[in-house]
C-alpha positions as CSV (number, residue, x, y, z in Angstrom):
1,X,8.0,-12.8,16.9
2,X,10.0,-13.2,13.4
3,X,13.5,-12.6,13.4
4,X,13.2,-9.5,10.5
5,X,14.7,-6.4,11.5
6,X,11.8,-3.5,11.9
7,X,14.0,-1.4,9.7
8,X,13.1,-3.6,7.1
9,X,9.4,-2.4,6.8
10,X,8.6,0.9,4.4
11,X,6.7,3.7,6.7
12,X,3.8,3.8,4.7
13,X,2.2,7.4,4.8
14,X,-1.5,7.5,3.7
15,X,-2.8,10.8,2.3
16,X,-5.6,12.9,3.8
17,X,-8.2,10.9,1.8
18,X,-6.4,7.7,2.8
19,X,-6.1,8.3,6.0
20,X,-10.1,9.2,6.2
21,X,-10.4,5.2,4.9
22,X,-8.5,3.8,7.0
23,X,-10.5,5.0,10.0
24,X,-13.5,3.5,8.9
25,X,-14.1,1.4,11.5
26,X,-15.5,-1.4,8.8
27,X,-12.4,-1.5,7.1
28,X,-12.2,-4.6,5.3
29,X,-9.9,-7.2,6.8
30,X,-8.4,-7.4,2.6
31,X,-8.0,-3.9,2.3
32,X,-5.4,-3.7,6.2
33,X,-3.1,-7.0,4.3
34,X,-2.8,-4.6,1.5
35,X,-1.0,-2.2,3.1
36,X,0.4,-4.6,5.5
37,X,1.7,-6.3,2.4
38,X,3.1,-3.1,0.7
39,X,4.5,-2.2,4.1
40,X,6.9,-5.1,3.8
41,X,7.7,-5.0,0.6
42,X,6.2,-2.2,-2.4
43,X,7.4,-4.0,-5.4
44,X,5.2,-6.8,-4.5
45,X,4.3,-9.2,-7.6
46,X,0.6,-8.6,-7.8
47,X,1.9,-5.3,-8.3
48,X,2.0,-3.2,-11.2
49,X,3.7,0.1,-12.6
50,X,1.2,2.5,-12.7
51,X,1.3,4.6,-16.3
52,X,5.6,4.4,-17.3
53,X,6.5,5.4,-13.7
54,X,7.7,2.4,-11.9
55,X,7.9,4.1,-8.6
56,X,3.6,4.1,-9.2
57,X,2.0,1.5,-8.5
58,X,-1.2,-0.2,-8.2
59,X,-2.4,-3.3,-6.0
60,X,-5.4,-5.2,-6.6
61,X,-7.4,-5.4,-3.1
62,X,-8.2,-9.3,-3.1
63,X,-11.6,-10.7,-3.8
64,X,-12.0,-7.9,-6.4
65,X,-12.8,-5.3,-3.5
66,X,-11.2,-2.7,-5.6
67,X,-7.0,-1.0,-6.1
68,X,-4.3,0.8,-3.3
69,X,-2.4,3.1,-5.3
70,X,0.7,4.2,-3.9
71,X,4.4,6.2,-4.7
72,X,7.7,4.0,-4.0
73,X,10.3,6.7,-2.5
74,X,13.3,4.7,-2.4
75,X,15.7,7.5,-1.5
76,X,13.6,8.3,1.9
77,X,12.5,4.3,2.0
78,X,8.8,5.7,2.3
79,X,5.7,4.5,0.7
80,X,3.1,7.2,-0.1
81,X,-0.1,5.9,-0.1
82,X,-2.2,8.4,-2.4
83,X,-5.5,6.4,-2.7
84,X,-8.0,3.5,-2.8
85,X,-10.1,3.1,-5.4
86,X,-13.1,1.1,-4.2
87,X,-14.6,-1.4,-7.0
């Protein structure tokens, strides 16, 4: 066990569609560390602003397996997962 505070993660809330790909039982192993990885921290360096909103953003699923895209609501410390977009 690390010595991080839990209050340190971001809830990460997926939407409806989200939510329907995450209980895929064959979810790829990549696609959990992404939101594993935005859990912990949303402004992640592999990372980018989605359009001129900051608070959008996109993260590449490694091995090209496709984006996460996901709102940053830093006033409720909440990540709002609003889709994968499988490539």
């Amino acid at each position: 066990m690390n010595d991080e505070e839990p209050d340190d993660l971001w809830p990460v809330l997926p939407s409806e569609a989200v939510q329907d790909a995450l209980s895929d039982p064959g979810l790829p192993v990549d696609l959990f560390s992404a939101i594993v990885a935005i859990a912990e921290n949303p402004w992640l360096p592999e990372s980018s602003a989605r359009d001129s909103a900051a608070d959008w953003r996109r993260l590449p699923i490694p091995h090209g397996r496709g984006l996460v895209e996901y709102v940053i609501a830093p006033h409720s410390h909440v990540v709002r997962l609003t889709r994968i977009i499988p490539l």
